[in-house]
N, C-alpha and C positions, 0 to 999 in steps of 0.2 A: 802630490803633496806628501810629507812626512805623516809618520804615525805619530798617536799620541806617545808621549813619551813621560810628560810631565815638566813641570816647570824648571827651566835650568838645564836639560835634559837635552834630548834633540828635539829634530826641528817638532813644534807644537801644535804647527795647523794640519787639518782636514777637510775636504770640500762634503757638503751637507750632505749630499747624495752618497758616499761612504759610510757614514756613520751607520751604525745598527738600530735597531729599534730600542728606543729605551735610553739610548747614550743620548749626550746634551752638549751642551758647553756656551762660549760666550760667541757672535758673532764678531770676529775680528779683521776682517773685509769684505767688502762686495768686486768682484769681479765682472767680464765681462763687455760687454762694448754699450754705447749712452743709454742706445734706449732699454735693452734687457737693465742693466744696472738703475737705471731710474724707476722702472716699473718695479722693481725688487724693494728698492728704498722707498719707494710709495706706499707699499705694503706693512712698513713699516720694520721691515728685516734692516735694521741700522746697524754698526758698530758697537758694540757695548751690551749688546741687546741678550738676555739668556733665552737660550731654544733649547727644546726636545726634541727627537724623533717620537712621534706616536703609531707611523703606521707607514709600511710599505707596500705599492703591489707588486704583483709578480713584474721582472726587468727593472724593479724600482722606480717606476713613471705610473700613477705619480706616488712623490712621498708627503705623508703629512706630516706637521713640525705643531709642537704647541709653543707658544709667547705671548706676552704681556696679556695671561688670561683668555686665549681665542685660540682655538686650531685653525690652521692655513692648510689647504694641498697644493703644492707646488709640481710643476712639469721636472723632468729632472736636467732639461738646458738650466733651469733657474737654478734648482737644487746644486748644482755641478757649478755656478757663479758666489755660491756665497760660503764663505770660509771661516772652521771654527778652530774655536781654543778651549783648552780646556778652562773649565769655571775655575777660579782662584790663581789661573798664572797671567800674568801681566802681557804674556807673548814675547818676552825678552830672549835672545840667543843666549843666553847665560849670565855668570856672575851677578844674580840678583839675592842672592843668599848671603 
């Protein structure tokens, strides 16, 4: 996946497991195959959803993410399934300006 770049910019998404500690953004897909993807969205990692990185360990497995009030740790097959954006850009390839 692309780098953040910004809204309007290039491409906008980064898969979770990328991110740094301390970066955020909005969850803009779930990836992956039924049942990893279901088990993600059980957890409540949806679309529209704001996350944090709070913590990673060494190799990044696992990473923990803080949302809706609760930190999570996730394996990094999960992490590596769910796809962010930056907070405030719609996820638009452009011309949203």
């Amino acid at each position: 996946m692309g780098a953040f770049g910004g809204c309007c910019g290039t491409v906008t998404e980064k898969s979770l497991s990328s991110l740094a500690v301390g970066e955020g953004g909005v969850v803009s897909k779930i990836g992956g195959d039924g049942g990893l993807k279901r088990r993600i969205l059980e957890m409540g990692l949806v679309p529209g959803t704001e996350i944090r990185v709070e913590r990673k360990a060494p190799l990044n497995d696992p990473v923990s993410v803080w949302f809706r009030g609760y930190e999570l740790s996730l394996r990094v097959d999960e992490a590596d399934a769910v796809f962010i954006r930056p907070k405030g850009c719609a996820g638009c390839g452009g011309g949203c300006r």
